[in-house]
C-alpha positions in Angstrom: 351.0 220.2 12.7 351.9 222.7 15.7 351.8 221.5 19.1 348.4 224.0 19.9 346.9 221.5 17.2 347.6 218.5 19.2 346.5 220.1 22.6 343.2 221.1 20.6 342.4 217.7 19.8 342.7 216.4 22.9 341.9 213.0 22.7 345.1 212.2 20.4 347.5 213.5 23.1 346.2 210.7 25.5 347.3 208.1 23.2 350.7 209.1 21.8 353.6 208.0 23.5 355.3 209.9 26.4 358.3 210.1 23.8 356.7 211.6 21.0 355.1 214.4 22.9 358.1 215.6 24.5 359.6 215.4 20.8 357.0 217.6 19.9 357.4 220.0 22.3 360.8 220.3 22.5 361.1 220.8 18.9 358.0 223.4 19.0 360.4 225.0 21.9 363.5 224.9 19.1 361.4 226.9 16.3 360.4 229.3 18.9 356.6 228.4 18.8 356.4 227.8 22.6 358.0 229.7 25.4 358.8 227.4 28.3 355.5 228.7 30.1 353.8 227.7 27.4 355.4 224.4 27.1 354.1 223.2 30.8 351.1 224.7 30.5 351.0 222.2 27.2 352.4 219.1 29.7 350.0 219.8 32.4 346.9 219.9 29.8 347.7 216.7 28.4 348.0 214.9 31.9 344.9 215.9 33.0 342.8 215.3 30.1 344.8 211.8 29.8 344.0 211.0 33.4 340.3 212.0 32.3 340.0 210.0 29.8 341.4 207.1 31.2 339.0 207.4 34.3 336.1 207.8 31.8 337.4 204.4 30.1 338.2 203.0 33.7 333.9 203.6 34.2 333.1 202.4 31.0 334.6 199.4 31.4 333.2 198.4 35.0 329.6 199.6 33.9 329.9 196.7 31.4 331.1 194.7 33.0 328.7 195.0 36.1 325.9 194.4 32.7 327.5 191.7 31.5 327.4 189.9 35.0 323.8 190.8 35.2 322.7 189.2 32.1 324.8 186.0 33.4 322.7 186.1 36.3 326.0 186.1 38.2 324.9 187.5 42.4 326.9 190.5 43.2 328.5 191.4 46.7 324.9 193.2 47.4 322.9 190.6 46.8 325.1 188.4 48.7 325.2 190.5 51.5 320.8 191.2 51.0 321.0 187.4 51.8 322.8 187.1 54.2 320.7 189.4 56.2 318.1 187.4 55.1 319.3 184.5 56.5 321.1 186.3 59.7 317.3 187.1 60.9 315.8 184.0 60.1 318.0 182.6 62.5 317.4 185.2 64.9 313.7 184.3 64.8 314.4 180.5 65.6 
């Protein structure tokens, strides 16, 4: 498999190891399949979409949770907060 496969595929690049991708490359670099250009462009690619895709997985995850906790009928900081202005003008009133 040449390095432009790996790039093309995206997702796999965000889950191999630091160490095998730069084992990749630099043997890509070796046969003469990437010029050093090339090779960063390849680097810088693979960090964005990684940091993409873990931001994606970061929202994922809180969106579930945030369901999870409202099936649990667990009160968030908002409806904490809703009460307390609740309760900051009822005694206002008194």
């Amino acid at each position: 498999m040449k390095i432009e496969d790996l790039v093309k595929i995206g997702v796999g690049g965000a889950f191999l190891t630091k160490e095998k991708v730069e084992g990749l490359i630099s043997e890509a670099k070796k046969r003469g399949e990437l010029t050093e250009k090339e090779t960063e462009e390849i680097i810088n690619n693979m960090k964005k979409e990684s940091e993409q895709k873990m931001e994606e997985i970061r929202k994922m995850i809180q969106e579930e949770i945030k369901k999870q906790l409202k099936e649990l009928g667990v009160a968030t900081k908002e409806d904490i907060k809703k009460l307390e202005e609740k309760f900051d003008k009822l005694n206002v009133k008194k």
